[in-house]
N, C-alpha and C positions, 0 to 999 in steps of 0.2 A: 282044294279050294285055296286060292290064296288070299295073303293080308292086306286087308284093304289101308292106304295110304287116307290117312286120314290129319286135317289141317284147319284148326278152327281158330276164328277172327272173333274177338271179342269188342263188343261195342259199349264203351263206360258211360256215353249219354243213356243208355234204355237199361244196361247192365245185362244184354243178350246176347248170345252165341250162334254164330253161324257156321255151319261145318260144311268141309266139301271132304265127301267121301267120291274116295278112286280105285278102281280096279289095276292094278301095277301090271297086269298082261295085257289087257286091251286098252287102255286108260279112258277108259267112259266115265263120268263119273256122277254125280248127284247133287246138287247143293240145298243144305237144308236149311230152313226160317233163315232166308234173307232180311235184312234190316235197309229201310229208304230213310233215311234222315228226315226229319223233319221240327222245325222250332214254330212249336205252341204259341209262339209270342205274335212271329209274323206270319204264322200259315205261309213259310217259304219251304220246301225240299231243297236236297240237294242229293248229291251221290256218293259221298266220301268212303263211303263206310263199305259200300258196294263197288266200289272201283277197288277197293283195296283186295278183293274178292275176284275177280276180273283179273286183277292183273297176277291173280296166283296161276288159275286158270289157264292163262296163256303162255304163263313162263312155263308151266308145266306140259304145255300141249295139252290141254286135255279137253275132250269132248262132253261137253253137257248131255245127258239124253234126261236126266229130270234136275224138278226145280220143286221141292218138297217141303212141305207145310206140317209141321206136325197139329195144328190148330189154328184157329181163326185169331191171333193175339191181339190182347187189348190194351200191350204195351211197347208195341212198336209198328211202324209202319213196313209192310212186306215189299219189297224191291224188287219180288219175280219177273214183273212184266217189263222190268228195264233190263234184268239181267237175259230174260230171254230173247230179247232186242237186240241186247250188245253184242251176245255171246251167238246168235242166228242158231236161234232153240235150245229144247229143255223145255220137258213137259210139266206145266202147273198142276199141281195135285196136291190132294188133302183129302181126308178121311169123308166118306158117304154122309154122316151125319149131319155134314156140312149144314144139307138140306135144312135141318131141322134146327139150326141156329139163326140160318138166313130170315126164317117164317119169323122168330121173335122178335129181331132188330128190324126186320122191315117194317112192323106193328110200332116198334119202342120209336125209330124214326118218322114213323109216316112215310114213308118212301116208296113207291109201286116200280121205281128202278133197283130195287134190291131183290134179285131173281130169290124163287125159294125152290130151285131143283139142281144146284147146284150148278149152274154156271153162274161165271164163264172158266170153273174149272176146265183145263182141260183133262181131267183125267180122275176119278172117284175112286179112294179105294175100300174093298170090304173087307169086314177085318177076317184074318187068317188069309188074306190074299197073297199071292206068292209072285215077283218080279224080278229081274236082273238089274245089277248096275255093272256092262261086263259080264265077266264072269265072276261075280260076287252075286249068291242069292240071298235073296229078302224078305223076313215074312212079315207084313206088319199084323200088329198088333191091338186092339180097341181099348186102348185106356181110359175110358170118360173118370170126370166127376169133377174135374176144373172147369171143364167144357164135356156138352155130349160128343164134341168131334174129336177128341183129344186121341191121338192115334202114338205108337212107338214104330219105328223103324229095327227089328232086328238083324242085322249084316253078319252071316258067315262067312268065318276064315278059320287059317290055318291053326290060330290059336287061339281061339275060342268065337265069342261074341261080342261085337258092339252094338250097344243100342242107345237107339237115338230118342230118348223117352220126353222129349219139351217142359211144359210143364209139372210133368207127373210128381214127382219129388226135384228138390236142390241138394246140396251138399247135404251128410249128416248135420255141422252143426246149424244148418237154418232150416229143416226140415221137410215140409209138403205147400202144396199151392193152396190159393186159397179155393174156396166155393162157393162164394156167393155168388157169383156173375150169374144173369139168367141162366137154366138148363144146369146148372153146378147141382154136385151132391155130394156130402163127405161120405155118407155109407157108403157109395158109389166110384169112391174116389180111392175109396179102405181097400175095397177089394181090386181095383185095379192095381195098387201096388203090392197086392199080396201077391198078385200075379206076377207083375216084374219080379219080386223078391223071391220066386219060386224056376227060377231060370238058376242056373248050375253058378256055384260060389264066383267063381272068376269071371266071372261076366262083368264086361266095361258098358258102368252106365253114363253117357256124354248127355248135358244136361244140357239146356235153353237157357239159363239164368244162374248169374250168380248174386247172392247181395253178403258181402262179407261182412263177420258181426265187426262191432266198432268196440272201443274202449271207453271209459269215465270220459275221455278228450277229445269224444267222436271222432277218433281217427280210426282203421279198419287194423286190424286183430292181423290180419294176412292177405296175402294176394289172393286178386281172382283166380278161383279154379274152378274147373266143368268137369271132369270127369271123376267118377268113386269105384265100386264095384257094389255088388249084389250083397258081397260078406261086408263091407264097410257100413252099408245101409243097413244090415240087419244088427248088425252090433252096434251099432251109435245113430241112427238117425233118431235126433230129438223129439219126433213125433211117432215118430214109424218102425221102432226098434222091433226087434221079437220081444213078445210079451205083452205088447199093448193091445189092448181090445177092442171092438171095432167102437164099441159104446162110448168107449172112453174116448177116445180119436173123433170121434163125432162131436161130443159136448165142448171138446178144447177146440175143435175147427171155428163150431159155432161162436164160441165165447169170443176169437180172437180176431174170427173175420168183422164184427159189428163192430170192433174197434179200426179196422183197416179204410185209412183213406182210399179211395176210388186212385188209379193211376191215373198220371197224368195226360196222358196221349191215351185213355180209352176210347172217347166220344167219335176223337179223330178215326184213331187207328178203327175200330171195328166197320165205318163205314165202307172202307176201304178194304179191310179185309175180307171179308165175308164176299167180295166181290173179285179174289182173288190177285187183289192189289192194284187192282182199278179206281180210280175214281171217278165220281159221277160225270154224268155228260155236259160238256160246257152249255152254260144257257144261252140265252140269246144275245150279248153282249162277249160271248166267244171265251168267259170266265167259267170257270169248275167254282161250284162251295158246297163246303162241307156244313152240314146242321148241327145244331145245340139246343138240344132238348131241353125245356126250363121243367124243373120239379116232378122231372120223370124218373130219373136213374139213382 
């Protein structure tokens, strides 16, 4: 098998990562949680952050055959459907569950344009389902408890594993996601990373986010980084080390999420996501808008 070429674009407005993973034989390759810009202030998009992605892409030659979602994010906006425009394909996909996030936000909006079977994915996957990128195989994985869709991407190669786990955990020292958003569950979330942590020591876990801690002078401690291993998380992740219980990881999840402000771009981003990076249908004045729910969320 060989190493997969892998190249990720970090976005410091949402503090997200987007990876293009590539087969260095065939060069197909994958791109995963794309980021569309978007400012809260004016509800204006734009594409910076996704051209910057684009134009690796093509310096590299490389052929999109997916466009991968590890979850439905409800802190940035997904850029799939522009990139698979630009790029002329690349299949949209995200984990089956999908379905069952769609049904809550459709209810949480009001919205009967928010499908609940999964589309307009193109493409659902179940977990332990087996795919190519190339000749790079991949098994994903069902990690819920952030979200019930929260899926990992395992990539075999040469020398060893990459996986592309979104939400599931950050860096050791900022440690696990949260779980309040509907469908969350930190028991649920416990054992999902017992599972990644139970994949072979050298195992490269390529994260979704980073938020690096700050000092007394809120400046940041260190640069952003994404990727750890299986043994770095097991010895130092501040939540999720060996030793901790799932009891006890539960009562800290709870404690700490009642204090977590809502992100900024959730209301936006989920309407958008959960529909694979669509936004709703212009009305009749040939305008798209997005809804704000008052004393719902």
């Amino acid at each position: 098998m060989p190493k997969p070429d892998i190249r990720s674009f970090f976005d410091p407005a949402t503090s997200t990562v987007t990876h293009v993973v590539a087969c260095p034989v065939t060069r197909r390759a994958a791109i995963i949680d794309p980021v569309l810009d978007y400012d809260p202030k004016s509800g204006r998009t734009s594409t910076v952050h996704a051209d910057e992605v684009i134009a690796h892409v093509q310096a590299q030659a490389l052929g999109v055959d997916w466009i991968l979602e590890t979850h439905a994010h409800a802190d940035h906006l997904s850029a799939a459907p522009y990139l698979k425009q630009r790029l002329g394909g690349g299949r949209i996909a995200i984990g089956g569950h999908i379905a069952q996030v769609q049904k809550v936000f459709r209810g949480i909006f009001n919205d009967d344009g928010i499908p609940t079977d999964g589309q307009p994915f193109d493409h659902l996957f179940a977990p332990d389902e087996r795919f190519q990128i190339g000749e790079l195989p991949v098994r994903v994985l069902h990690t819920p408890g952030h979200t019930p869709a929260c899926i990992s991407f395992l990539v075999e190669g040469d020398d060893g594993i990459d996986a592309f786990i979104g939400d599931t955990l950050f860096m050791p020292d900022y440690g696990s996601a949260r779980c309040d958003f509907p469908g969350g569950d930190a028991s649920v979330l416990y054992r999902s990373v017992r599972a990644l942590l139970s994949l072979p020591p050298a195992t490269r876990l390529h994260l979704c986010h980073d938020y690096p801690p700050t000092g007394p002078d809120g400046k940041p401690l260190r640069e952003p980084r994404w990727v750890s291993t299986v043994a770095e998380q097991r010895a130092g992740n501040v939540h999720l080390h060996d030793g901790v219980a799932e009891a006890d990881f539960v009562a800290m999840r709870r404690t700490r999420d009642a204090k977590l402000a809502m992100p900024v771009l959730l209301l936006p981003s989920i309407q958008v996501n959960v529909r694979a990076g669509q936004f709703p249908e212009p009305e009749s004045n040939g305008k798209r808008y997005l809804k704000i729910p008052v004393d719902v969320v």
